[in-house]
N, C-alpha and C positions, 0 to 999 in steps of 0.2 A: 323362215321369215325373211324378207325382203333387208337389205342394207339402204335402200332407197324406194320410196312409199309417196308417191305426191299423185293427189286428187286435184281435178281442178273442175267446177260447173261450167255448165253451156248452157246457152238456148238456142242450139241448130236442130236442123231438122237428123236424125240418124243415119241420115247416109252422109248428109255432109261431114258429120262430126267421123264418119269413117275414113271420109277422103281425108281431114286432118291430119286424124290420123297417122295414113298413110305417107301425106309426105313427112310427118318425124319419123316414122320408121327409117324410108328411103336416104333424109339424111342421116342419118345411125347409119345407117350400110354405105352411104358413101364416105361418110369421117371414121369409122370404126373398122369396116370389116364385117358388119355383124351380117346375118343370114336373118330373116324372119317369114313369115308365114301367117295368113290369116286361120281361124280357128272359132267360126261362128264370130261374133263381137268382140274378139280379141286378138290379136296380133299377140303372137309368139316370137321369140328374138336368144338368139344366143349368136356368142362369138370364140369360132373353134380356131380364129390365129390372129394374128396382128398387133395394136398395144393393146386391147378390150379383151385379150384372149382368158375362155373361160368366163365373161360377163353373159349371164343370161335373164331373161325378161320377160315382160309383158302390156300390153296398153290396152287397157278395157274398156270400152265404150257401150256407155247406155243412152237412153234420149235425152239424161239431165246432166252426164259427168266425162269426164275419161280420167282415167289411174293409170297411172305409169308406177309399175313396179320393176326393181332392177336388184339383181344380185350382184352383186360387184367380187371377183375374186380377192384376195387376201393380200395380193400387191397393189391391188387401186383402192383398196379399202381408205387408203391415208389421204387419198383425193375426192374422198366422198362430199365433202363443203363443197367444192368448184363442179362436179358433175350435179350436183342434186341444183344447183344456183342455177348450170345451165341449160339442163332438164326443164325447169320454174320460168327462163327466161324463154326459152322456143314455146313451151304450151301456150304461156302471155302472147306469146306473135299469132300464133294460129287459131287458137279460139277467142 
């Protein structure tokens, strides 16, 4: 089960809503460290060093939604309020 769970609706077309997507990933890889990968409609994400080390994820895109799911290891578990806030506050920017 995910430590962070946030859906959020669109109405883009689904390639746009992939390119959105894409740049939250890319900034996660530039602020975090993280690695990701696409994987059909979703974007796969983990982070094997840095301060995110051990976070791993995912962003699922359908024609109506994207989900950002995130496992958070057991040391940033206690920052989960301010990363799920600014998870909430980049999706609000881009869709």
């Amino acid at each position: 089960m995910a430590t962070i769970d946030i859906s959020k609706n669109h109405s883009l077309p689904l390639d746009d809503a992939k390119k959105k997507a894409e740049e939250l990933a890319n900034g996660m890889a530039q602020k975090f460290g993280i690695e990701w990968k696409w994987d059909g409609n979703t974007i796969k994400f983990d982070a094997k060093g840095g301060a995110a080390k051990g976070t791993k994820g995912e962003v699922a895109v359908t024609d109506k939604s994207v989900r950002v799911a995130i496992d958070l290891p057991f040391m940033l578990k206690m920052m989960k309020g301010t990363i799920e806030e600014k998870v909430n506050e980049k999706l609000n920017a881009i869709l």
